[in-house]
C-alpha positions in Angstrom: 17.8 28.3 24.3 19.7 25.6 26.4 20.3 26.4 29.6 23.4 25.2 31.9 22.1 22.5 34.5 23.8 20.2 37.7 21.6 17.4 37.9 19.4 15.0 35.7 16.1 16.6 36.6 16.9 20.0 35.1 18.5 19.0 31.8 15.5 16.2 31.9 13.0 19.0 32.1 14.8 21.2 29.9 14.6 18.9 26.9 10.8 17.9 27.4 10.2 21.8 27.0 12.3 22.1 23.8 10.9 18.7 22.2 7.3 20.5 22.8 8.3 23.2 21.3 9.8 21.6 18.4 13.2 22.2 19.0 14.3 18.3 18.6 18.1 18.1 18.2 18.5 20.6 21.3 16.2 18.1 23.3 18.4 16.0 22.0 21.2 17.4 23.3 19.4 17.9 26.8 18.4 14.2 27.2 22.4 13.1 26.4 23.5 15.5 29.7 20.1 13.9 32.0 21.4 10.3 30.6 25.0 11.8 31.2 24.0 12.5 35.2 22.0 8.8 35.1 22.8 6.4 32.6 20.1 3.8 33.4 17.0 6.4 33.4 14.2 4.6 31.8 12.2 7.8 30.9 15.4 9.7 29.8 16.2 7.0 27.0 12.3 6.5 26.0 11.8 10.2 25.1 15.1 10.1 23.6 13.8 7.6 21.7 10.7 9.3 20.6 12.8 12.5 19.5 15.0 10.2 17.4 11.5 8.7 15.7 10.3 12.5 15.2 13.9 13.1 13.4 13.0 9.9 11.4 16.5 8.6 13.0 15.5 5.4 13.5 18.8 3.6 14.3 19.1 5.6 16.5 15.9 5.6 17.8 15.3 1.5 18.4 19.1 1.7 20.0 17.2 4.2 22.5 14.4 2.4 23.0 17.0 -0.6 23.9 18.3 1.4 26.5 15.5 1.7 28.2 13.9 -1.3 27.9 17.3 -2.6 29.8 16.6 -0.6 32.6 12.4 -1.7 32.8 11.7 -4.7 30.5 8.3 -5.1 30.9 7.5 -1.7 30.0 4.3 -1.4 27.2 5.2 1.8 25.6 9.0 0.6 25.1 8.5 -2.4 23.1 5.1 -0.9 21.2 7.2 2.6 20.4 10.0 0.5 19.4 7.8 -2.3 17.1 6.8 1.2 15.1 10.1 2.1 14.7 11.0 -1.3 13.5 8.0 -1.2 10.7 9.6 2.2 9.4 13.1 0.4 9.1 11.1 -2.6 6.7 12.3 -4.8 9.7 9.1 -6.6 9.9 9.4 -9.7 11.9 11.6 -7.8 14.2 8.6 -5.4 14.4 6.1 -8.1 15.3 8.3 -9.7 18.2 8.2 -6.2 19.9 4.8 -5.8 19.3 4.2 -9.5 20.9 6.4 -8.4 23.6 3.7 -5.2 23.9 0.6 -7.5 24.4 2.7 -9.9 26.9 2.3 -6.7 29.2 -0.9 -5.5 27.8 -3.0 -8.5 26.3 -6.0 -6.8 25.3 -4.5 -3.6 23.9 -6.4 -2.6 20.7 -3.2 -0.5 18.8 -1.0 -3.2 19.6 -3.4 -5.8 18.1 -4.2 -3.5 15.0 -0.7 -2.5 14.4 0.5 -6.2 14.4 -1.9 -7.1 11.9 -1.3 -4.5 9.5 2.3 -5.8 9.4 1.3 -9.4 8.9 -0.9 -8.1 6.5 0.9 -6.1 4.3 4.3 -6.3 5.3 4.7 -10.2 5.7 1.3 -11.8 3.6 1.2 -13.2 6.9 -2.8 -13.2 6.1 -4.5 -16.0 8.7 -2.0 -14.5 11.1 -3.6 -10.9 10.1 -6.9 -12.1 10.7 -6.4 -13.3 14.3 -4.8 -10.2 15.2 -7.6 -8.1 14.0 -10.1 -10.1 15.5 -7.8 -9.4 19.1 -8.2 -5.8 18.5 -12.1 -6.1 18.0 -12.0 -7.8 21.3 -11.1 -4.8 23.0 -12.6 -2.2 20.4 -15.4 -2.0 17.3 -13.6 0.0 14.9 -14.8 1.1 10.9 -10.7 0.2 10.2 -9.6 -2.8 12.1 -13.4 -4.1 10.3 -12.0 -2.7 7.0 -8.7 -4.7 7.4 -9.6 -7.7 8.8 -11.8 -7.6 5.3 -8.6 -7.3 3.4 -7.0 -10.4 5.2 -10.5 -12.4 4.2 -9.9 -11.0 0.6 -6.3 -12.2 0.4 -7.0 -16.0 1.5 -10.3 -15.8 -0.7 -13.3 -16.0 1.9 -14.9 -13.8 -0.4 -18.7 -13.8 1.6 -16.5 -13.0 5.0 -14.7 -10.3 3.9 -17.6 -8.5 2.4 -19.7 -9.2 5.3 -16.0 -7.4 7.3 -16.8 -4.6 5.0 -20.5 -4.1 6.0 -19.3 -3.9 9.4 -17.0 -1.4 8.5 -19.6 0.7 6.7 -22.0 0.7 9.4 -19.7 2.5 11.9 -18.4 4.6 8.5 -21.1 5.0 6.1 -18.7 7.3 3.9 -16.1 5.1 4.3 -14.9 5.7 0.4 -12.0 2.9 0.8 -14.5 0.1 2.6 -17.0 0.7 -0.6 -14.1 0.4 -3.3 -12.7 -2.5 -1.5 -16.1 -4.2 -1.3 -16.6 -3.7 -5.0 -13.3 -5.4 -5.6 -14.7 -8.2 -3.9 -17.8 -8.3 -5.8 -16.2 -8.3 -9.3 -13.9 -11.1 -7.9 -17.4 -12.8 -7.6 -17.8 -11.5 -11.0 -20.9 -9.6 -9.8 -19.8 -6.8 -12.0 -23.2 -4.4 -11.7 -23.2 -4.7 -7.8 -19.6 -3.6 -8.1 -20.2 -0.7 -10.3 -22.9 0.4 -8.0 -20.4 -0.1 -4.9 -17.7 2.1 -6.9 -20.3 4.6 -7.6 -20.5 5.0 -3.6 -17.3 5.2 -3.4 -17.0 7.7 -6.2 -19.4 9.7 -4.8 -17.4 10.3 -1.8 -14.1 10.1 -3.1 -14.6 11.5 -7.0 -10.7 12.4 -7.3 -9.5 8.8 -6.5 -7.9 7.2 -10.1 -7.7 3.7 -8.5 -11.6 3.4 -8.1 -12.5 5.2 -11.6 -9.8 2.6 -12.9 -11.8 -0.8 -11.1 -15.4 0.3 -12.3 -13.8 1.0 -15.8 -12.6 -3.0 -15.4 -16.1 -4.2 -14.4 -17.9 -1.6 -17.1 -15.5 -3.7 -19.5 -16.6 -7.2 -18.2 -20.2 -6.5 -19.5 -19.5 -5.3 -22.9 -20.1 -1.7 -22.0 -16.9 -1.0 -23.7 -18.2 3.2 -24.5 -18.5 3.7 -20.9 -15.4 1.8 -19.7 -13.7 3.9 -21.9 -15.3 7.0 -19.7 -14.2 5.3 -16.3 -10.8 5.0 -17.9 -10.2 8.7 -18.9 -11.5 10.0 -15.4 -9.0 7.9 -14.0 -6.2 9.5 -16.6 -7.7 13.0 -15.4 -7.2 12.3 -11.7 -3.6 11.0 -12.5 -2.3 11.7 -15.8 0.5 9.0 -14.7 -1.6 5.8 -14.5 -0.1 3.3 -16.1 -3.0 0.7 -15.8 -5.3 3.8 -16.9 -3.7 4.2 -19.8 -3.0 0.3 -20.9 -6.6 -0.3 -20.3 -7.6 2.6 -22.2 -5.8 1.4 -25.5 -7.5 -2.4 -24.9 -11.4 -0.4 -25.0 -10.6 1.4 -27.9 -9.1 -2.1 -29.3 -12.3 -3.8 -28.9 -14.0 -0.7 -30.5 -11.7 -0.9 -33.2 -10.4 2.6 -32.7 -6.6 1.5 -33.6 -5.0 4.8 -34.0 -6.6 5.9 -30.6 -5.4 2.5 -29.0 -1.6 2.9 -30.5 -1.6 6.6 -28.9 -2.8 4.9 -25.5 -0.4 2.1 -25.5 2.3 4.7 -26.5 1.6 7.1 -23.4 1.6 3.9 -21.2 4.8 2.6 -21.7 6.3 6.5 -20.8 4.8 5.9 -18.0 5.6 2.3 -16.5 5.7 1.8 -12.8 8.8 0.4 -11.8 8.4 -2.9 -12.3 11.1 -4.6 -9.8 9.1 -2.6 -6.8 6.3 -5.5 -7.4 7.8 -8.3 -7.3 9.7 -10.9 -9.8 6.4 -12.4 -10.2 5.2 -9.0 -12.2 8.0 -8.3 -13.8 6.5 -9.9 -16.6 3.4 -8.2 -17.3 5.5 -5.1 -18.6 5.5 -7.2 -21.6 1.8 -7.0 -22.5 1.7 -3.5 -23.2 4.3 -3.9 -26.2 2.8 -7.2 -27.3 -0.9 -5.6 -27.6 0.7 -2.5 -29.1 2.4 -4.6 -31.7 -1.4 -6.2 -32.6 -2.8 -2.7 -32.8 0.7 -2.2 -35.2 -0.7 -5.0 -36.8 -4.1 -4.5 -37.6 -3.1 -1.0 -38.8 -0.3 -2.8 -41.8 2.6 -1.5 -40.1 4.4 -5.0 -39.9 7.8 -3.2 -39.7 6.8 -1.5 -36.6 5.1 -4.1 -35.3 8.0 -6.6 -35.2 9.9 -3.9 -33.6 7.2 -4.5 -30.5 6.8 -7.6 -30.3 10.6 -7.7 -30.0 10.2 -6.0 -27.3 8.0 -8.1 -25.3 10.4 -11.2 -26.2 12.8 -9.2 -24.3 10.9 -9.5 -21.4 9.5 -12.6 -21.9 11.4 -14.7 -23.9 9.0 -17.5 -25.0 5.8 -16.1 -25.3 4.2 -18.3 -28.1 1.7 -15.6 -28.2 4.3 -13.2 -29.4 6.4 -15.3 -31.6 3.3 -16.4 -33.9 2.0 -12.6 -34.3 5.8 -11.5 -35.5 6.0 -14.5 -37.4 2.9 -13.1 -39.0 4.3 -10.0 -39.4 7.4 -11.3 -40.9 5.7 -13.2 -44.0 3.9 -9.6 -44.8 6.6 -8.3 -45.5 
């Protein structure tokens, strides 16, 4: 319950009792009266700040942060707090000049390094500026993540040998480190070492048996050697873990292609264009690959004599992508079968 109070220490006090409890919009609430009784209170506006993060208000929460950082600018927790906030709004770049700001006051702090790499990592493909950033925070801290990372930057700009050689590092501080041994098996198939990669997905599996995404990348290298029968088994543990996998399922119907198991292969194809991702979410560059699932459904279509239906999908792919000569020969095909 909020209590009445005169001066900024009481309501201040007030609200840091509520916010531990978990009471956030009357903290709230206290820490507008403490700012009302001193409007330039750094610590006021910071935890203000913090409770507006924990409410996921995040407008309001960098505003805060703002606020504070007028009243002590060279303050670490301000700008790092407010370079988090700034990721959560997909306000990247604005997110990496706070956390620069950050390591201006502290220049060897490990969170601030590893968080400003993760968002010129993933957020900006900023992957060379990653890389430095991660080897900052290994400066000031050997960590199984920052390691597992910093791998991920060497896998992006294709130093292939360095990023595994990340990975191991990883590994040796987290031996059951299920994500270091996927990723490292990713690396090895691009290598197109595919049996060290199945044996690096079958660590990973071991660990993590109820992961689709790994089940999926060993049923890819299982595929890459011929080994078609147990690719097919990699693909429909990955289909039990998530009975939405798109990839699952589109891979699927290509293994029981090659086996010449057509029917099988339509009904695969079929249950992966219910479940599409949205395409738009990766990119324009991928937008096109929704096309492959109706062109290698229409071949199946073909193989079986069903040139009417056939057509009908490879119609569909020239929707998406227009001048695909591989499309336009196959209903061409179709079309003198009839």
């Amino acid at each position: 319950m909020v209590q009445a109070a005169n001066n900024y220490w009481d309501w201040y006090q007030q609200a840091e009792t509520l916010r531990s409890r978990g009471q956030h919009e009357a903290a709230l609430g206290c820490y507008d009266q403490a700012i009302a009784h001193e409007a330039s209170d750094y610590w006021a506006w910071y935890q203000r700040g913090i409770t507006l993060d924990e409410l996921g208000r995040w407008e309001e929460a960098v505003s805060s942060y703002d606020q504070a950082l007028e009243s002590k600018p060279s303050d670490f927790w301000g700008w790092y707090q407010r370079a988090q906030v700034l990721r959560q709004l997909k306000r990247p770049l604005d997110a990496l000049e706070s956390y620069d700001k950050a390591l201006k006051v502290r220049p060897t702090d490990y969170w601030a390094w590893y968080n400003r790499g993760c968002v010129a990592l993933y957020d900006l493909n900023a992957y060379e500026d990653a890389l430095a950033s991660f080897d900052q925070a290994l400066e000031a801290k050997s960590d199984s993540w920052v390691w597992y990372r910093r791998g991920e930057a060497l896998r992006k700009i294709g130093r292939y040998e360095d990023a595994l050689a990340s990975y191991d590092e990883a590994l040796a501080i987290s031996p059951n480190a299920s994500w270091a041994w996927h990723r490292r098996g990713k690396v090895l198939d691009f290598l197109e070492h595919w049996e060290d990669a199945i044996a690096n997905y079958d660590k990973a599996i071991e660990i993590a048996p109820r992961n689709s995404v790994i089940w999926y990348d060993r049923g890819i290298s299982l595929d890459e050697l011929g080994r078609y029968e147990e690719a097919l088994a990699s693909y429909d543990k990955a289909i039990e873990v998530n009975p939405a996998d798109y990839w699952g399922w589109y891979q699927r119907g290509q293994v029981l292609d090659q086996l010449g198991q057509h029917q099988e292969a339509l009904a695969s194809y079929d249950q992966a264009i219910t479940c599409q991702p949205n395409w738009e979410d990766w990119g324009h560059e991928f937008e096109q690959l929704a096309s492959w699932v109706w062109y290698d459904r229409g071949e199946v279509l073909r193989h079986l004599g069903r040139y009417q239906e056939a057509i009908a999908s490879f119609d569909k792919a020239l929707e998406i992508k227009p001048n695909d000569p591989d499309a336009q020969s196959s209903r061409k095909a179709c079309q003198v079968k009839l």
